[in-house]
C-alpha positions as CSV (number, residue, x, y, z in Angstrom):
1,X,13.7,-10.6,-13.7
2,X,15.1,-8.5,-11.1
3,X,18.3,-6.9,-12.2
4,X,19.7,-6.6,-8.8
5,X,18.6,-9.9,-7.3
6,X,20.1,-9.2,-3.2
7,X,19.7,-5.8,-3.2
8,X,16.2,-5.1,-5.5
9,X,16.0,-1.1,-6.0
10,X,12.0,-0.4,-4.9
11,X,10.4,2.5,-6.4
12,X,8.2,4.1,-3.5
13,X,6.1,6.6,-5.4
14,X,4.2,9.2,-3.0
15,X,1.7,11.8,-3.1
16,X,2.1,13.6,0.0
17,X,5.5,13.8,2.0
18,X,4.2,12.3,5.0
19,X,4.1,9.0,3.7
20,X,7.2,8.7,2.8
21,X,8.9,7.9,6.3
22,X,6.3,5.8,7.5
23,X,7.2,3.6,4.3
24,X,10.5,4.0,4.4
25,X,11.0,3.1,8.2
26,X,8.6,-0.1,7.7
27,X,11.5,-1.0,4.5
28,X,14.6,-0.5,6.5
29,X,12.7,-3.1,9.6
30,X,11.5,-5.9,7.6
31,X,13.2,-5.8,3.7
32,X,16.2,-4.5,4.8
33,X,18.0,-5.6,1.4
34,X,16.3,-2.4,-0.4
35,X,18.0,-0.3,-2.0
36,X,15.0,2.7,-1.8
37,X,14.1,5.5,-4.5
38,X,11.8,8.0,-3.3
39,X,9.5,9.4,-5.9
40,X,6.9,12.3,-4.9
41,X,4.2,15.1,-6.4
42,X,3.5,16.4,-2.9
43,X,0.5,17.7,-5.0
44,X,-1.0,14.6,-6.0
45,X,-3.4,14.3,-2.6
46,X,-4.0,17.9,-2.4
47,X,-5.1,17.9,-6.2
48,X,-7.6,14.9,-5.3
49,X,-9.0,16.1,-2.5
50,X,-9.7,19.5,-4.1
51,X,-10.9,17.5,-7.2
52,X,-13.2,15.1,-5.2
53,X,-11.0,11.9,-5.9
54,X,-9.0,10.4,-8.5
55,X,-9.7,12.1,-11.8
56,X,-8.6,10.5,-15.5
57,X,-6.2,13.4,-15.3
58,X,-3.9,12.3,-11.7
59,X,-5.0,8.8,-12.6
60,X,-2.2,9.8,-15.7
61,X,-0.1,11.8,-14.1
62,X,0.3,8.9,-11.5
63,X,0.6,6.5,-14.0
64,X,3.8,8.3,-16.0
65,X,5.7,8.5,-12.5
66,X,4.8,4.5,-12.5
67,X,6.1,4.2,-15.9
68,X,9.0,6.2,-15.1
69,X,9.7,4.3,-12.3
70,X,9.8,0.8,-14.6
71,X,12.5,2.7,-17.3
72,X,14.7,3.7,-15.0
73,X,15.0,0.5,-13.7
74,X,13.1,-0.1,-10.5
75,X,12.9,-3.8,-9.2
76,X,9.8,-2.8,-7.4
77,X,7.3,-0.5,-7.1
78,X,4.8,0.6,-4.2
79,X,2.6,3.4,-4.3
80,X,2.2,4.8,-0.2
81,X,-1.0,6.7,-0.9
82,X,-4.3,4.5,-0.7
83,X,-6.3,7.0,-2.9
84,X,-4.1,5.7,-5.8
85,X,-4.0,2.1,-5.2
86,X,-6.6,1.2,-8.1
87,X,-4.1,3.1,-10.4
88,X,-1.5,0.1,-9.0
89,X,-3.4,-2.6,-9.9
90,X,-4.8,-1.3,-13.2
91,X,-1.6,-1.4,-14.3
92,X,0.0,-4.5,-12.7
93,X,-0.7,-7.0,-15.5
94,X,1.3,-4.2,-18.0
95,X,4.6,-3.9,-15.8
96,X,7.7,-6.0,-16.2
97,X,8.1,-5.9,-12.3
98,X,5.9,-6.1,-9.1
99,X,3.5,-3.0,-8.6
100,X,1.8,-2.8,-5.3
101,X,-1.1,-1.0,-4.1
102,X,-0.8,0.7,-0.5
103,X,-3.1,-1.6,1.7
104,X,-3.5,-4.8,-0.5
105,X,-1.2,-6.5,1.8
106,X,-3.0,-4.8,4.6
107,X,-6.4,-5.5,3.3
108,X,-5.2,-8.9,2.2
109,X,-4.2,-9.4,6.2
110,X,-7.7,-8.6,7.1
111,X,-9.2,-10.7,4.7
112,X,-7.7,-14.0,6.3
113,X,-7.0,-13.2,9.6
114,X,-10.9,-14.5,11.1
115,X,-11.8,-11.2,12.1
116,X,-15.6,-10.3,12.1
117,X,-15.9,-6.5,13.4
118,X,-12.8,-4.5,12.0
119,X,-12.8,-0.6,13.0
120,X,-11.0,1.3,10.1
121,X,-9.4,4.6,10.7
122,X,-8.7,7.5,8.7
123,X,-7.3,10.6,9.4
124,X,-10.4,12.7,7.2
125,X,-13.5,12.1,5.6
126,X,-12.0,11.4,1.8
127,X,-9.6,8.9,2.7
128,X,-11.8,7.3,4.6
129,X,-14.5,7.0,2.5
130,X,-11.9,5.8,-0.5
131,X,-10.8,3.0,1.6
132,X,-14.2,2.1,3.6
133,X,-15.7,1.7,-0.2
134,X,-12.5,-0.4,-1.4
135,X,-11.9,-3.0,1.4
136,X,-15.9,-3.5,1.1
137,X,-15.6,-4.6,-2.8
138,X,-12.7,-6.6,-1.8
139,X,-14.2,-7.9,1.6
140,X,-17.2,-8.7,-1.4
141,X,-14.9,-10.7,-3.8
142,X,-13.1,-12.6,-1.1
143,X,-16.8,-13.3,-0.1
144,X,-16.3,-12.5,3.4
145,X,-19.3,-10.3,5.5
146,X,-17.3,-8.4,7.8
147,X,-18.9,-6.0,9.7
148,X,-16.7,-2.3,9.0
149,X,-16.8,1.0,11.0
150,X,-15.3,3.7,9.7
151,X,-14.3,6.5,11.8
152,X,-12.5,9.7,11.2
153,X,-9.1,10.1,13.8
154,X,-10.0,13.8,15.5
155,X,-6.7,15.2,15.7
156,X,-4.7,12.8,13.8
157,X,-3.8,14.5,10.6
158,X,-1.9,17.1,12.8
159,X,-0.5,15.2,14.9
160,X,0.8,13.1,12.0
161,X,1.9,16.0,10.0
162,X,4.0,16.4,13.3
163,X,5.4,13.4,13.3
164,X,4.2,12.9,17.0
165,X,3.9,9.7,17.5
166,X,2.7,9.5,20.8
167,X,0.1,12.2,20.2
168,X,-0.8,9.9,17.0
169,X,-1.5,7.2,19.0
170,X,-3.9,9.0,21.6
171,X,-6.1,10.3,18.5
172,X,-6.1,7.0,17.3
173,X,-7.1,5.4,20.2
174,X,-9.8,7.9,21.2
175,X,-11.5,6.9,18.0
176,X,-12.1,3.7,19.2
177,X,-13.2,4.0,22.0
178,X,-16.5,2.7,21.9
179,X,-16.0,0.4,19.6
180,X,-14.6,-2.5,22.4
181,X,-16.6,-5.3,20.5
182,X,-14.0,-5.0,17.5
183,X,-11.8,-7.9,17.2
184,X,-9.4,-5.9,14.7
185,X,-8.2,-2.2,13.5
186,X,-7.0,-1.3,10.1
187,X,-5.3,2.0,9.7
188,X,-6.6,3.3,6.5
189,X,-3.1,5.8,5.5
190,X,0.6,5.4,5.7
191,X,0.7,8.6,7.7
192,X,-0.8,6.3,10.7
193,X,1.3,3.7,10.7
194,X,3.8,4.8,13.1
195,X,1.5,4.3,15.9
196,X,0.2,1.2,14.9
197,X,2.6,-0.4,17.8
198,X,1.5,1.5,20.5
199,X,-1.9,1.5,19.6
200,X,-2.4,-2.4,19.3
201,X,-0.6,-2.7,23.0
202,X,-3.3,0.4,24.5
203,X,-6.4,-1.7,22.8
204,X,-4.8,-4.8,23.2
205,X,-5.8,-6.2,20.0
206,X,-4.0,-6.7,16.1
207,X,-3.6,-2.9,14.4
208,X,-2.9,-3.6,10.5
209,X,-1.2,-1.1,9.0
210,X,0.1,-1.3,5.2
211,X,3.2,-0.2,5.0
212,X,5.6,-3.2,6.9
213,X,3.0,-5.6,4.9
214,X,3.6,-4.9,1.8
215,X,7.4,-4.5,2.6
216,X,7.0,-8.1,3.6
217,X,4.9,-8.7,0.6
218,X,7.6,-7.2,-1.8
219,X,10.6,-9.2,-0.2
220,X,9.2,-12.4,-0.8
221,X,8.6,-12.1,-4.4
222,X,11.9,-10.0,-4.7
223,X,13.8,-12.6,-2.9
224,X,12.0,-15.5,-2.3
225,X,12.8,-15.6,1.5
226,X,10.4,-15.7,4.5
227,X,10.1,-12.5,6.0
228,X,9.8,-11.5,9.8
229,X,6.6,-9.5,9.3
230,X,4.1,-12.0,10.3
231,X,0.5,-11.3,10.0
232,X,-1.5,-10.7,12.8
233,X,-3.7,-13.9,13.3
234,X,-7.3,-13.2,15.8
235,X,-6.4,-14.5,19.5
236,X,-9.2,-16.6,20.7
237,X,-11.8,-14.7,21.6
């Protein structure tokens, strides 16, 4: 199936610029084989958010960059903003080639990793709410009952926007600090990702982030091969 089986060309299709390195940077760590295409409306997220979510209308307009993606010959395609995941896997069983979803890896990781109390953050209200409401239905299918707080990053949009890392980080991990009694933290956007790192070493505990997991996710069905992303398994306690 894939036309270029070592080197797979991955379609990463954005809505906003500042996913775009995050993703990127995660592909060039752990599927290094990629050959990368960049695909962005840097008004897709704006055009949601104003619009109060998805509409049919950018669910379309998403789905012919998708399409797009698939004729011009894209081994692989990941979509780096979580408000259009369910525009990912609507479409999956219709594609010729892999189509993934921002955080299923991530979710996916959070499903199986024995966590009970996950703290998810989000960098606003909208995206948070978007993903607090889809890792619940899929924390619900997997029939798992995992307690979820969401809280909203103060300061971490700007600082991501920035690409400050280190300023990142601190906004992320003043947002949990009173939540000590979580065993796990799921960054809700790409845009956060960068600090995962750090912020797993200051709380001392996993940090999921999407973007190296589904980089890992894509390389083993690309190529078949183990990759050196590993999922973060729960310590004991």
């Amino acid at each position: 199936m894939t036309h270029h089986q070592s080197n797979p060309l991955i379609s990463l299709i954005s809505a906003t610029p500042v996913a775009i390195p995050p993703a990127t940077g995660a592909f060039h760590e752990v599927f290094p084989e990629a050959r990368l295409w960049n695909l962005l409306d840097d008004r897709l997220l704006d055009d949601a958010t104003a619009q109060g979510g998805v509409t049919e209308g950018l669910a379309e307009r998403m789905t012919r960059l998708i399409r797009h993606a698939e004729t011009e010959g894209a081994d692989g395609i990941l979509l780096t903003c979580s408000m259009y995941g369910p525009i990912a896997e609507r479409l999956a069983a219709e594609l010729s080639i892999p189509i993934h979803a921002p955080d299923a890896s991530a979710f996916k990781a959070a499903l199986s990793g024995g966590y009970q109390r996950i703290v998810l953050l989000a960098s606003a209200r909208g995206p948070l709410e978007d993903a607090l409401e889809r890792f619940s239905a899929a924390a619900a299918s997997a029939g798992q009952d995992i307690s979820v707080t969401g809280i909203v990053a103060e300061g971490a949009a700007a600082a991501a926007a920035d690409a400050d890392t280190e300023r990142l980080s601190r906004a992320l991990e003043a947002a949990c600090r009173d939540q000590e009694d979580s065993d796990a933290v799921l960054l809700a956007q790409y845009s956060l990702s960068p600090a995962a790192e750090a912020l797993a070493a200051a709380l001392d505990k996993p940090v999921l982030a999407g973007p190296k997991l589904a980089a890992a996710t894509l390389r083993s069905q690309l190529l078949g091969n183990p990759t050196s992303a590993t999922t973060p398994k729960k310590e004991n306690a």
